[in-house]
C-alpha positions in Angstrom: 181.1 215.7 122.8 181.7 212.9 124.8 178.1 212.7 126.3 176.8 212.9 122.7 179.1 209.6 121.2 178.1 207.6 124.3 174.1 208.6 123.8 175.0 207.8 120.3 176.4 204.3 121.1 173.5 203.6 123.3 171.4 204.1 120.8 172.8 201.6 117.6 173.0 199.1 120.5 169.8 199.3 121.7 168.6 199.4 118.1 170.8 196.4 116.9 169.4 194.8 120.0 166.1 195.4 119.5 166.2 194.3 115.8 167.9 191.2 116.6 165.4 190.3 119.1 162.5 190.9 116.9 163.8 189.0 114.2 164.5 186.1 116.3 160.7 186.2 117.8 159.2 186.1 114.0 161.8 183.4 113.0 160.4 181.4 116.2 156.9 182.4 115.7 157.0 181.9 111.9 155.8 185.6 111.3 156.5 187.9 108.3 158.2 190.9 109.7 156.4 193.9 109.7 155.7 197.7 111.1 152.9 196.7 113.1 154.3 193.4 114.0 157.2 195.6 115.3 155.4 197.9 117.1 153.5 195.4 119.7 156.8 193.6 120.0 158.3 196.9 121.7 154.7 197.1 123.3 155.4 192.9 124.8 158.5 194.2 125.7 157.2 196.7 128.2 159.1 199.0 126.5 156.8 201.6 126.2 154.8 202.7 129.2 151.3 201.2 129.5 150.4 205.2 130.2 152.0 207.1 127.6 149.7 204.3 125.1 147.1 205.1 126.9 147.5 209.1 126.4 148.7 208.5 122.9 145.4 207.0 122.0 143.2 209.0 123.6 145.1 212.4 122.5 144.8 211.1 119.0 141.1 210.0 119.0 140.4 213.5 120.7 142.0 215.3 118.2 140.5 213.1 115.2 137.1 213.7 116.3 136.8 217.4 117.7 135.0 219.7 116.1 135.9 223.1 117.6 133.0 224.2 119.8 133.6 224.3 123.4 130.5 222.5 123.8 131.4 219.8 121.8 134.7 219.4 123.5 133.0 218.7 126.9 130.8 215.8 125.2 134.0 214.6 123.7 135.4 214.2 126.5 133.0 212.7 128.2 132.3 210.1 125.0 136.1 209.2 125.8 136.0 209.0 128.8 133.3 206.5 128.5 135.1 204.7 125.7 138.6 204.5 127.5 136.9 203.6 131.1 138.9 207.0 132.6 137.1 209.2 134.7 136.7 212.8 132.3 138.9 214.7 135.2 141.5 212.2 133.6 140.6 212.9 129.7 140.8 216.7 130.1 143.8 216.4 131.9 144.9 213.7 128.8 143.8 216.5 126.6 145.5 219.8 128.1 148.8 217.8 127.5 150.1 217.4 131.4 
């Protein structure tokens, strides 16, 4: 239980810190808060790995545009590949989800 209130308390404090530092960067700035104005504050704040973005994104795109064939996969991943500047050993290892 103990474990659980301390994760718990790391968690408001990050987010009341993160918040706070946010709104204080639009106030500077002049910018209406928003999601997306949020989002590539966190990403500034190299608080998300440069890595998992790039996974994320190509993940996403792969799954948006994939038809089902197997043939199509492998020109998917090779128009990916090509899109993200990754090799395609990287893409279908982006892909298989390790």
């Amino acid at each position: 239980m103990a474990n659980e209130t301390t994760r718990k308390q790391i968690l408001d404090l990050f987010q009341d810190q993160l918040c706070q530092g946010y709104e204080a960067y639009c106030d500077l700035h002049g910018f209406t808060p928003n999601f997306s104005g949020l989002i590539t504050y966190i990403i500034d704040q190299d608080l998300i790995n440069p890595t998992n973005i790039q996974k994320y994104a190509v993940r996403k795109e792969f799954q948006a545009r994939f038809g089902g064939d197997r043939g199509q996969k492998t020109q998917m991943v090779e128009v990916l590949a090509d899109r993200f500047n990754l090799s395609t050993r990287t893409v279908w290892s982006i892909v298989k989800g390790k």
